[in-house]
Backbone and ligand atoms as CSV (ligand in chain L), in Angstrom:
chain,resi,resn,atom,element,x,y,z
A,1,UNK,N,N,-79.087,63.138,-205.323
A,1,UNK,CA,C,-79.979,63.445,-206.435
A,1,UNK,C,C,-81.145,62.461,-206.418
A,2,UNK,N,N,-82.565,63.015,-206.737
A,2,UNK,CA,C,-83.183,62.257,-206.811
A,2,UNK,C,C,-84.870,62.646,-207.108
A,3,UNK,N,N,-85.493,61.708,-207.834
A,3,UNK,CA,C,-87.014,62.021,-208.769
A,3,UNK,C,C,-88.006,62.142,-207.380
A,4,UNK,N,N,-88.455,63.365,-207.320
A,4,UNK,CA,C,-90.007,63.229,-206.689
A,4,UNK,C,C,-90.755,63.196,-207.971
A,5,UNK,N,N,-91.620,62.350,-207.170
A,5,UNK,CA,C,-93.254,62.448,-208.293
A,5,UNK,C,C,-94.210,63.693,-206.886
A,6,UNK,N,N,-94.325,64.794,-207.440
A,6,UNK,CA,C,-94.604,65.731,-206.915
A,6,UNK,C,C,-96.528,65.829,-206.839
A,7,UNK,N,N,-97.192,65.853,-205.949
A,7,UNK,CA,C,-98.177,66.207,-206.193
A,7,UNK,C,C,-98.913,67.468,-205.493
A,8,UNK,N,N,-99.391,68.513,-206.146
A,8,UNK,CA,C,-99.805,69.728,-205.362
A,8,UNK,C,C,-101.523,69.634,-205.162
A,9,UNK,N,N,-101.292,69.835,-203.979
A,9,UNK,CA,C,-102.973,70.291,-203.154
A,9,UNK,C,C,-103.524,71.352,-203.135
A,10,UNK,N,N,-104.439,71.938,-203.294
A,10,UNK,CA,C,-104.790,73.603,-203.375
A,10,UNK,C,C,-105.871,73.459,-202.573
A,11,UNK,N,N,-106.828,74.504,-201.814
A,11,UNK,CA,C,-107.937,74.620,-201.810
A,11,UNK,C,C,-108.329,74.010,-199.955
A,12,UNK,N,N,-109.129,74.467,-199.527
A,12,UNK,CA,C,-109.567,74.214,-198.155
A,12,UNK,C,C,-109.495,73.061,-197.720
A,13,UNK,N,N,-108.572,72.428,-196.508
A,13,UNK,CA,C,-108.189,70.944,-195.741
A,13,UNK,C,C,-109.695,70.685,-195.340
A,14,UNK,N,N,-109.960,69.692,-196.083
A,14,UNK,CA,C,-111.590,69.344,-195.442
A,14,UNK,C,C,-111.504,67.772,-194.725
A,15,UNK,N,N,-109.939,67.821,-194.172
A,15,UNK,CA,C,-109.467,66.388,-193.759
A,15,UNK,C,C,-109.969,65.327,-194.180
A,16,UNK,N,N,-109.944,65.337,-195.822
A,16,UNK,CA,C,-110.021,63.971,-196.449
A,16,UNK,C,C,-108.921,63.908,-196.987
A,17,UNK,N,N,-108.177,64.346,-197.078
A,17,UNK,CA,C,-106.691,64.169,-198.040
A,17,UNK,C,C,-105.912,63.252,-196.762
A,18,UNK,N,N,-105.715,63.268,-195.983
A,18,UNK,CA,C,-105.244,62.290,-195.551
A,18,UNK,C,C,-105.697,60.749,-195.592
A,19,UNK,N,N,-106.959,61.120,-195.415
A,19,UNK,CA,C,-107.747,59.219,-195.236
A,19,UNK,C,C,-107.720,59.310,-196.627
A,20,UNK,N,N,-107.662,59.814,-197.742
A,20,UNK,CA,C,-107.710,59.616,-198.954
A,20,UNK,C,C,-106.390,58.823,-199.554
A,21,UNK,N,N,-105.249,59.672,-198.866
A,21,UNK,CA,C,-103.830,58.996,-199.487
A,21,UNK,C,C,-103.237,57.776,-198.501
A,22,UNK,N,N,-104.046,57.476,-197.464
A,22,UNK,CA,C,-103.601,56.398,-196.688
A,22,UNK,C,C,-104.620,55.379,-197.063
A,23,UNK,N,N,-106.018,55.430,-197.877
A,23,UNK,CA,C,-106.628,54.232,-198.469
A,23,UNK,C,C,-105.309,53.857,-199.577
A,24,UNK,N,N,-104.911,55.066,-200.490
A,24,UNK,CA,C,-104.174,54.431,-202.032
A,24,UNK,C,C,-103.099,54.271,-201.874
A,25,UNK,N,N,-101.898,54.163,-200.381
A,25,UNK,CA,C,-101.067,53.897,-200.269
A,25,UNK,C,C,-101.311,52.452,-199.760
A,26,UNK,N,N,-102.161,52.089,-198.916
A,26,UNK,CA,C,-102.180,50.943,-198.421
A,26,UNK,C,C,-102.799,50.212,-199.811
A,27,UNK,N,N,-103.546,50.402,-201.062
A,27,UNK,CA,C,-104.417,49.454,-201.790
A,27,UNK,C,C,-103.246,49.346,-203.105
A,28,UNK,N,N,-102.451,50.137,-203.096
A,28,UNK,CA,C,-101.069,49.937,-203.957
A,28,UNK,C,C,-99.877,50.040,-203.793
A,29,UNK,N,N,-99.615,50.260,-202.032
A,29,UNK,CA,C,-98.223,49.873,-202.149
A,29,UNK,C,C,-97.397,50.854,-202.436
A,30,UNK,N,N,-97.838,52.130,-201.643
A,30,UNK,CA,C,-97.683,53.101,-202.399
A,30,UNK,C,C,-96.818,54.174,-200.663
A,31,UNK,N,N,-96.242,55.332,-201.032
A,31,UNK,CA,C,-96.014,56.297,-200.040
A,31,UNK,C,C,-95.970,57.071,-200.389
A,32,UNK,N,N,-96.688,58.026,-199.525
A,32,UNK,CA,C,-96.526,59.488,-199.813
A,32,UNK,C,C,-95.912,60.440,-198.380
A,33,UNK,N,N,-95.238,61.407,-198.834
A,33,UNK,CA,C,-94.176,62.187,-198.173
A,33,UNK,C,C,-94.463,63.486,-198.649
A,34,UNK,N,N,-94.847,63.990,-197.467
A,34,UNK,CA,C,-94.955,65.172,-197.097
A,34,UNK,C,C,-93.963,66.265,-197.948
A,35,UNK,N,N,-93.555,66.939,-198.607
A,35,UNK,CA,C,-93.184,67.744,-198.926
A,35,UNK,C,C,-92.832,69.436,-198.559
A,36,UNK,N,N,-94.000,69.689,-198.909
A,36,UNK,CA,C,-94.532,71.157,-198.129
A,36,UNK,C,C,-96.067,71.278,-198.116
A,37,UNK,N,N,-95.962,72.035,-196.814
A,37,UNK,CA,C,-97.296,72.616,-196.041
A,37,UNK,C,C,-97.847,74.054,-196.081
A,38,UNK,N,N,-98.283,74.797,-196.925
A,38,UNK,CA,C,-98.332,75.911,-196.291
A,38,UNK,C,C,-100.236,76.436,-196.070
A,39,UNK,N,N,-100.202,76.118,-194.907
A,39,UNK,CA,C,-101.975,76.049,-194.471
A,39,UNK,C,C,-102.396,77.747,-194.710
A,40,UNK,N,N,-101.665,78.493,-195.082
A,40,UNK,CA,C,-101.906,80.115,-194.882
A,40,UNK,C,C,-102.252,80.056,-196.707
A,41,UNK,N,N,-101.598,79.275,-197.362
A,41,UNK,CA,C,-101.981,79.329,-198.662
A,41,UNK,C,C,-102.593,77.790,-199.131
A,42,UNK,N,N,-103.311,78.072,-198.495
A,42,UNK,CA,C,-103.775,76.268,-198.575
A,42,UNK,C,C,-103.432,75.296,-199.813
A,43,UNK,N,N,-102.478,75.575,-199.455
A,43,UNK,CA,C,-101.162,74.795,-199.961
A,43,UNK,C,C,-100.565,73.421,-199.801
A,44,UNK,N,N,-100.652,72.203,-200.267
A,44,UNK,CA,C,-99.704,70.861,-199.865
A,44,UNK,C,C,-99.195,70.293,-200.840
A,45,UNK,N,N,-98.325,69.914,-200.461
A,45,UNK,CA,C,-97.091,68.962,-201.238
A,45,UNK,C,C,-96.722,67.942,-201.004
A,46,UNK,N,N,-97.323,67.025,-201.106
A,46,UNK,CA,C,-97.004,65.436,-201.573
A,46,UNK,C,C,-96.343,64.698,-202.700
A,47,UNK,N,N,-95.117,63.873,-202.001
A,47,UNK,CA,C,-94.435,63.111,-203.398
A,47,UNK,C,C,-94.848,61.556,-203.045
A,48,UNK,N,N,-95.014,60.919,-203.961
A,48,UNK,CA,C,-95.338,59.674,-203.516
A,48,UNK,C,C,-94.283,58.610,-204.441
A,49,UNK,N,N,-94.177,57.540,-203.732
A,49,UNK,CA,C,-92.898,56.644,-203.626
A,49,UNK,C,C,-93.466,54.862,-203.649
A,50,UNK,N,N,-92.700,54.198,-204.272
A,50,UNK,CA,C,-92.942,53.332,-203.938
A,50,UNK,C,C,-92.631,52.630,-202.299
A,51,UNK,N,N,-93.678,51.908,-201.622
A,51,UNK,CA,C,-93.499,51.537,-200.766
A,51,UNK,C,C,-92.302,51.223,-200.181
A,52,UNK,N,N,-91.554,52.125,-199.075
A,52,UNK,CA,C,-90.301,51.799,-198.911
A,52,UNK,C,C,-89.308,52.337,-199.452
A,53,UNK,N,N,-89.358,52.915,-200.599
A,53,UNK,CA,C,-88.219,53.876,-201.376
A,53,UNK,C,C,-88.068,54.854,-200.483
A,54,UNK,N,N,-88.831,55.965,-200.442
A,54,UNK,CA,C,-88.666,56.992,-199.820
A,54,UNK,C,C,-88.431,58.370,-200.708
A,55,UNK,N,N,-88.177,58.147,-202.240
A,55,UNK,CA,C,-88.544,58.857,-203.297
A,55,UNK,C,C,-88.845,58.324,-204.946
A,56,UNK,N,N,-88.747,59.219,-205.603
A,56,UNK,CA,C,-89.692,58.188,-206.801
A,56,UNK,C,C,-88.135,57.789,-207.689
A,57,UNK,N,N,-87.523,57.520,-207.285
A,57,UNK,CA,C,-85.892,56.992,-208.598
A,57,UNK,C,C,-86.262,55.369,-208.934
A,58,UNK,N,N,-87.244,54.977,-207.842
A,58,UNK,CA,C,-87.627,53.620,-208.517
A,58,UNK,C,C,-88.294,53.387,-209.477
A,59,UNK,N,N,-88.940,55.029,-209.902
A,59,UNK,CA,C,-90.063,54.590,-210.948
A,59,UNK,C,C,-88.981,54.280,-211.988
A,60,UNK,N,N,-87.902,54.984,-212.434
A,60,UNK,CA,C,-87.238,54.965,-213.937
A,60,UNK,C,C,-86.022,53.709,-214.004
A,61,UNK,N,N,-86.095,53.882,-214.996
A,61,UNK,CA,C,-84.854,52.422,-215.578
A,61,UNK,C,C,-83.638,52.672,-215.033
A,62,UNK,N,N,-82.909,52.089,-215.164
A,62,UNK,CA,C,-81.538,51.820,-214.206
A,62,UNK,C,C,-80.683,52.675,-214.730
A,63,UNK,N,N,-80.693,52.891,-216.371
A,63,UNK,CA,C,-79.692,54.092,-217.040
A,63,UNK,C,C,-80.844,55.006,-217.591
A,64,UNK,N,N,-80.719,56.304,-217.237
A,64,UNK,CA,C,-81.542,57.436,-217.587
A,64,UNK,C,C,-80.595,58.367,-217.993
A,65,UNK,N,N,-81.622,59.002,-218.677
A,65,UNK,CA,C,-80.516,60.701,-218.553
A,65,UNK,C,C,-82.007,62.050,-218.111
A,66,UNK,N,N,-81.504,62.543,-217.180
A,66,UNK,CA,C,-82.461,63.867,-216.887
A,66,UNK,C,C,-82.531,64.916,-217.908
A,67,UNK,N,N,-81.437,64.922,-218.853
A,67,UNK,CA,C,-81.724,65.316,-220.096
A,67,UNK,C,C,-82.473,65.456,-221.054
A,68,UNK,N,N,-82.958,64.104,-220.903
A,68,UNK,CA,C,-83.764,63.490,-222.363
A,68,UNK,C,C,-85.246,64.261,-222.177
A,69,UNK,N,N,-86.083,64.212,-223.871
A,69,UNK,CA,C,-87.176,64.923,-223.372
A,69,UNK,C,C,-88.374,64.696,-222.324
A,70,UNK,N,N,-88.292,63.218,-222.181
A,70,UNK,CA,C,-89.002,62.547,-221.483
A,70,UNK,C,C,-88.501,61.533,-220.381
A,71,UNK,N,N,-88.817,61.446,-218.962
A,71,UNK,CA,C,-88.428,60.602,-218.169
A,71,UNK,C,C,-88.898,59.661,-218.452
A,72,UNK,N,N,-87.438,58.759,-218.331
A,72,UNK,CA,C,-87.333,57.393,-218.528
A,72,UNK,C,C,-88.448,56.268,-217.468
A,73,UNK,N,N,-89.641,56.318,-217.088
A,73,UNK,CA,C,-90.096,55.854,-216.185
A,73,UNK,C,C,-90.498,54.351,-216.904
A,74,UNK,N,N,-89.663,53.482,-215.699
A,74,UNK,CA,C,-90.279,51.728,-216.210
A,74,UNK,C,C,-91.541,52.059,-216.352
A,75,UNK,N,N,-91.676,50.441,-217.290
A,75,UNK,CA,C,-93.440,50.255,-217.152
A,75,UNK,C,C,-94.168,49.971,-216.101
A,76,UNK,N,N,-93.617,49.172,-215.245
A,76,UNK,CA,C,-94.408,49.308,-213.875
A,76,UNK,C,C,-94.891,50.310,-212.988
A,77,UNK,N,N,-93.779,51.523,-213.066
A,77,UNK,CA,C,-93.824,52.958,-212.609
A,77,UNK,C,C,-94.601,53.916,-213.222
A,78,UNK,N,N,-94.598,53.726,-214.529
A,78,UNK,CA,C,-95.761,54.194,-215.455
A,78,UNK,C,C,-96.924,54.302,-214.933
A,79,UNK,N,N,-97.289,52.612,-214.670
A,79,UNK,CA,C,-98.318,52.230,-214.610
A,79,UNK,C,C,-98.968,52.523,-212.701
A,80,UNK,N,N,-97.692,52.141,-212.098
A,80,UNK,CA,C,-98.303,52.671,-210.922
A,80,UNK,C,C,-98.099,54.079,-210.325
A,81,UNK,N,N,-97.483,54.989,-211.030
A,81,UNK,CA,C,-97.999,56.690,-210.994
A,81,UNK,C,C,-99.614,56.742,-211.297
A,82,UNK,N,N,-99.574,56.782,-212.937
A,82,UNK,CA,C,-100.803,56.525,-213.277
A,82,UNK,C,C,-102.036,56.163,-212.467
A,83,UNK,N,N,-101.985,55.266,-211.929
A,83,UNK,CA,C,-103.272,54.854,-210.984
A,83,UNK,C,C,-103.102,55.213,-209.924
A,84,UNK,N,N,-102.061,55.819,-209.506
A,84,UNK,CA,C,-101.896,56.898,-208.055
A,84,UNK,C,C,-102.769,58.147,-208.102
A,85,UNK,N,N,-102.603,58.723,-209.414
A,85,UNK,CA,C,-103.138,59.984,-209.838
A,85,UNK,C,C,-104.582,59.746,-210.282
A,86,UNK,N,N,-104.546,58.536,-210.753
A,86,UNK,CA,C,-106.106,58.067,-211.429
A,86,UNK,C,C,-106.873,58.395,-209.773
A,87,UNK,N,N,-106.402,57.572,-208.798
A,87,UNK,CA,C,-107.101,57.549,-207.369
A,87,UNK,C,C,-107.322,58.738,-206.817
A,88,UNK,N,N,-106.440,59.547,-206.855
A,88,UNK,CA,C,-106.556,60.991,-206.509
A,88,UNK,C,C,-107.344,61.649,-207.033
A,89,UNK,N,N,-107.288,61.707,-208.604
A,89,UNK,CA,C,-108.950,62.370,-209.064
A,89,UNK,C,C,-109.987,61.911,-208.251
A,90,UNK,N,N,-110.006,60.733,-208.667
A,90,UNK,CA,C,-111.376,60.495,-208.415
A,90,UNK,C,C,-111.774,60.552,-206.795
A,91,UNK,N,N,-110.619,60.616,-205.853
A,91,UNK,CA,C,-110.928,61.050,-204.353
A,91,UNK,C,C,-110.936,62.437,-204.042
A,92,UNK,N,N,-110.306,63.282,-204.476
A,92,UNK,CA,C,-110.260,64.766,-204.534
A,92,UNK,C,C,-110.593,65.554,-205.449
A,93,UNK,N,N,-111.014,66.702,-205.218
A,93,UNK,CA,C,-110.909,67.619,-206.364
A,93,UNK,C,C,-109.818,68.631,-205.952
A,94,UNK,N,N,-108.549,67.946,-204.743
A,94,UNK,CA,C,-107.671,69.031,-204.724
A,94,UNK,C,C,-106.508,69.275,-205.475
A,95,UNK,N,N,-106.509,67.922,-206.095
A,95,UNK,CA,C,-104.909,68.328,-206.956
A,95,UNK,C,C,-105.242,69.261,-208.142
A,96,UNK,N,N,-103.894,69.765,-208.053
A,96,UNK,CA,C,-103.794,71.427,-209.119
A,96,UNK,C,C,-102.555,70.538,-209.881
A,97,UNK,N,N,-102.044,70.058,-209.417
A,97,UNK,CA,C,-100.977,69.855,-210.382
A,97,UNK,C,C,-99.679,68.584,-210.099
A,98,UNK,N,N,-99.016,68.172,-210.895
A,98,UNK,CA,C,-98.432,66.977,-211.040
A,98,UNK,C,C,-96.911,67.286,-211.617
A,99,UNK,N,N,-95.393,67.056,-211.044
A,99,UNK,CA,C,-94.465,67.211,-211.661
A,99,UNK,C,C,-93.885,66.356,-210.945
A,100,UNK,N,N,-92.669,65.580,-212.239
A,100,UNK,CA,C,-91.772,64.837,-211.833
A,100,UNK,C,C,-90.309,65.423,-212.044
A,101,UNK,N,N,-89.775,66.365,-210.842
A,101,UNK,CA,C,-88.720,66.965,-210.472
A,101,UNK,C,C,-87.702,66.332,-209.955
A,102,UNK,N,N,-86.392,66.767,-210.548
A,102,UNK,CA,C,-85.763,66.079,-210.456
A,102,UNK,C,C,-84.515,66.776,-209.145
A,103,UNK,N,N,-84.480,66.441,-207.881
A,103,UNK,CA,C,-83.793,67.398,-206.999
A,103,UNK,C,C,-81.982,66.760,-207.154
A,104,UNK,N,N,-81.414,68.079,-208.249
A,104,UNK,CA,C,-80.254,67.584,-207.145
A,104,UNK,C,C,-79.661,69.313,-207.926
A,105,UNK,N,N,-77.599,69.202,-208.006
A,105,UNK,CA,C,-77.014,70.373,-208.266
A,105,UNK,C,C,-77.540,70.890,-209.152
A,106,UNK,N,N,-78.033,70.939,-210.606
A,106,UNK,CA,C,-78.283,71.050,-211.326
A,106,UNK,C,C,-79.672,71.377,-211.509
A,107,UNK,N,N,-80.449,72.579,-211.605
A,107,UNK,CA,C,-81.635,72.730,-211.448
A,107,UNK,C,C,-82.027,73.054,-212.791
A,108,UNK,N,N,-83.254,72.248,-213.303
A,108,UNK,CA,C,-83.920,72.092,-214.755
A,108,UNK,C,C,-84.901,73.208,-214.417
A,109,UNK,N,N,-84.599,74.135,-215.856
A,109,UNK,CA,C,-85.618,75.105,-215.805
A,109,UNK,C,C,-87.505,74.832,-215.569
A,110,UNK,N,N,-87.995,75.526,-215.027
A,110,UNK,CA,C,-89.059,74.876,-214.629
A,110,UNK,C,C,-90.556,75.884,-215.416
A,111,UNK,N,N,-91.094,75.213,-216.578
A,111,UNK,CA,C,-92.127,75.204,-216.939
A,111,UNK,C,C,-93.740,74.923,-216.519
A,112,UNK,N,N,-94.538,76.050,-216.768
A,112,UNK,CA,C,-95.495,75.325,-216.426
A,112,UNK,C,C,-96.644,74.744,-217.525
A,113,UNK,N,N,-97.857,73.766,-217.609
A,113,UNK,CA,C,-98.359,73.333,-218.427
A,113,UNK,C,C,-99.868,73.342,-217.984
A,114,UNK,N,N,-100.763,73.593,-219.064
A,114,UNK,CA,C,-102.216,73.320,-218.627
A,114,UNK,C,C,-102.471,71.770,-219.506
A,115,UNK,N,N,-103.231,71.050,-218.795
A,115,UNK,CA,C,-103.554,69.781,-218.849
A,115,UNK,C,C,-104.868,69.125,-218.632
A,116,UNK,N,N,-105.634,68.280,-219.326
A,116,UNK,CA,C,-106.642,67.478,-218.684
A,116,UNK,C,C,-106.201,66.444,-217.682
A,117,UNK,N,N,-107.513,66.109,-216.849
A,117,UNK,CA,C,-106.936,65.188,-216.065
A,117,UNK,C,C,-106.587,63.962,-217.369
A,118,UNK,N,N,-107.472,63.632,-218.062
A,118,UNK,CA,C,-107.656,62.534,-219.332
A,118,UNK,C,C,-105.624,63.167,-220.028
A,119,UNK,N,N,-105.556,64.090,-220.219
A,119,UNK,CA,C,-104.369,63.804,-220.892
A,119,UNK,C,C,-102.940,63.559,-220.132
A,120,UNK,N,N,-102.993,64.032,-218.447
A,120,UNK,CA,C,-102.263,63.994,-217.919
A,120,UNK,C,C,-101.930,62.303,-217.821
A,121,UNK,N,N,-103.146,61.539,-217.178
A,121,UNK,CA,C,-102.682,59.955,-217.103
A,121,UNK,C,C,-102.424,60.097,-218.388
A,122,UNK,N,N,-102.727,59.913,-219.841
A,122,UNK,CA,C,-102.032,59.642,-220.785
A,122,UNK,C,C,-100.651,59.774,-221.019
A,123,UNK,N,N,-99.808,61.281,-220.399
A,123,UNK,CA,C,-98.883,61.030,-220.474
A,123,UNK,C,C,-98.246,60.241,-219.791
A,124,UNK,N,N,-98.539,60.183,-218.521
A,124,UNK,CA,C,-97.689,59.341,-217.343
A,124,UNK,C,C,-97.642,57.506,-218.009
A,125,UNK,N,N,-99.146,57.220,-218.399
A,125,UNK,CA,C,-99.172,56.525,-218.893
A,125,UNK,C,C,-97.969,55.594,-219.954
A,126,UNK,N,N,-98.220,56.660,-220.886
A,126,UNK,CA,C,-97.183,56.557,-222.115
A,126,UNK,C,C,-96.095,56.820,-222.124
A,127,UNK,N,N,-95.771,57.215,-220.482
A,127,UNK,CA,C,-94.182,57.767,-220.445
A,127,UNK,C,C,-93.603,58.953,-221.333
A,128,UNK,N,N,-93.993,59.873,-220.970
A,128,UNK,CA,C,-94.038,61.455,-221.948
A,128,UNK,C,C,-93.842,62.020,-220.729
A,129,UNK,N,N,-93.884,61.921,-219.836
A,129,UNK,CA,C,-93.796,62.883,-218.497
A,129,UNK,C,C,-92.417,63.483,-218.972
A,130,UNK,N,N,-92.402,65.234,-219.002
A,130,UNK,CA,C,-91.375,65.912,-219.309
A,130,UNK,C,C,-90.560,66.223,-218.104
A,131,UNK,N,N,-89.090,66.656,-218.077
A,131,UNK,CA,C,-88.242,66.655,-216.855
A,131,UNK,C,C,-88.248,67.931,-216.087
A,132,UNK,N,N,-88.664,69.217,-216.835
A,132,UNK,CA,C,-89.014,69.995,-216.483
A,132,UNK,C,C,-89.953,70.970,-216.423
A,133,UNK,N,N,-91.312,70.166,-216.618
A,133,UNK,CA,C,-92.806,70.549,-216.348
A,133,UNK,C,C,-93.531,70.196,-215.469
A,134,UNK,N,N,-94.165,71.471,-214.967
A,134,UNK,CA,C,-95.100,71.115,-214.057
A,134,UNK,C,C,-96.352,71.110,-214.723
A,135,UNK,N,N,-97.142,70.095,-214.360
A,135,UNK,CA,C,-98.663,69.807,-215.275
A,135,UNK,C,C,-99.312,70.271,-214.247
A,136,UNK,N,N,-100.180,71.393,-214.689
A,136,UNK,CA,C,-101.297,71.873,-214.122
A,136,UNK,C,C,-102.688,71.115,-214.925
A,137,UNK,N,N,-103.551,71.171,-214.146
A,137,UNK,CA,C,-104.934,70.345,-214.262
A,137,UNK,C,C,-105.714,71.489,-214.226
A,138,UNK,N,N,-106.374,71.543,-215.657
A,138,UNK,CA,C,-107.464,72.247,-216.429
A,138,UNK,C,C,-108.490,72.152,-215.327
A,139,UNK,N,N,-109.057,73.029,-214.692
A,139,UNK,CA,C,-110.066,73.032,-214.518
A,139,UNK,C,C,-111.715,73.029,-215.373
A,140,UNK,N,N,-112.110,71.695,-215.142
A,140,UNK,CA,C,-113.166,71.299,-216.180
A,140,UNK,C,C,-114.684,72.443,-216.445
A,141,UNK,N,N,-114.245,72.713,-217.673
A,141,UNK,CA,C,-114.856,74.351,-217.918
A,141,UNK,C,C,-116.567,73.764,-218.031
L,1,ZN,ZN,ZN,-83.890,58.926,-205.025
């Protein structure tokens, strides 16, 4: 069992998403893992990890429940999602969307949400990230 911090790519590979997530992995310590690819629906899936984890269970406190309305994410994890996603705006305009899924027997019904980028860090921020939403990013009207 275990937390991806999920991030989805949409929209034409203009091969900056790579030099993009290998500047904010190297400037925070950060990894990202491939997920899914699908280039026919220009499609990607990135979870990103703390350096060395290999998935995101480091972001949350030592006793959680996947239950609760909100993942338990430390403050450090908070804080360094947050500026993972902060970096990604401001390097892409490809992310569509942001969920912290939780993979194991037990599959949490899966919602979807429209979001600002401004309210999305707020939640991650504030630790509101829900267990079974996917935050979609408003496209700025
Ligand atoms: Zn894990």
């Amino acid at each position: 069992m275990c937390l991806k911090a999920r991030l989805e790519f949409l929209g034409a590979d203009d091969a900056d998403l790579g030099r993009v997530t290998e500047k904010i992995a190297s400037s925070r310590l950060v990894d990202f893992h491939l997920e899914e690819n699908r280039p026919a629906e220009r499609r990607v899936v990135l979870s990103v990890a703390e350096h060395g984890m290999g998935c995101g269970c480091s972001f949350l406190r030592k006793s959680f429940s996947w239950r609760g309305p909100f993942w338990a994410l430390r403050v450090p994890g908070r804080r360094l999602l947050a500026g993972v996603v902060r970096d990604v705006l401001a390097n892409t305009n490809r992310l569509a969307s942001f969920e912290a899924r939780w993979l194991g027997p037990e599959h949490l019904p899966r919602t979807a949400t429209q979001v600002s980028k401004a309210s999305l860090l707020n939640a991650i921020e504030q630790g509101r990230v829900k267990p079974e939403v996917r935050y979609e990013i408003r496209p700025v009207a």
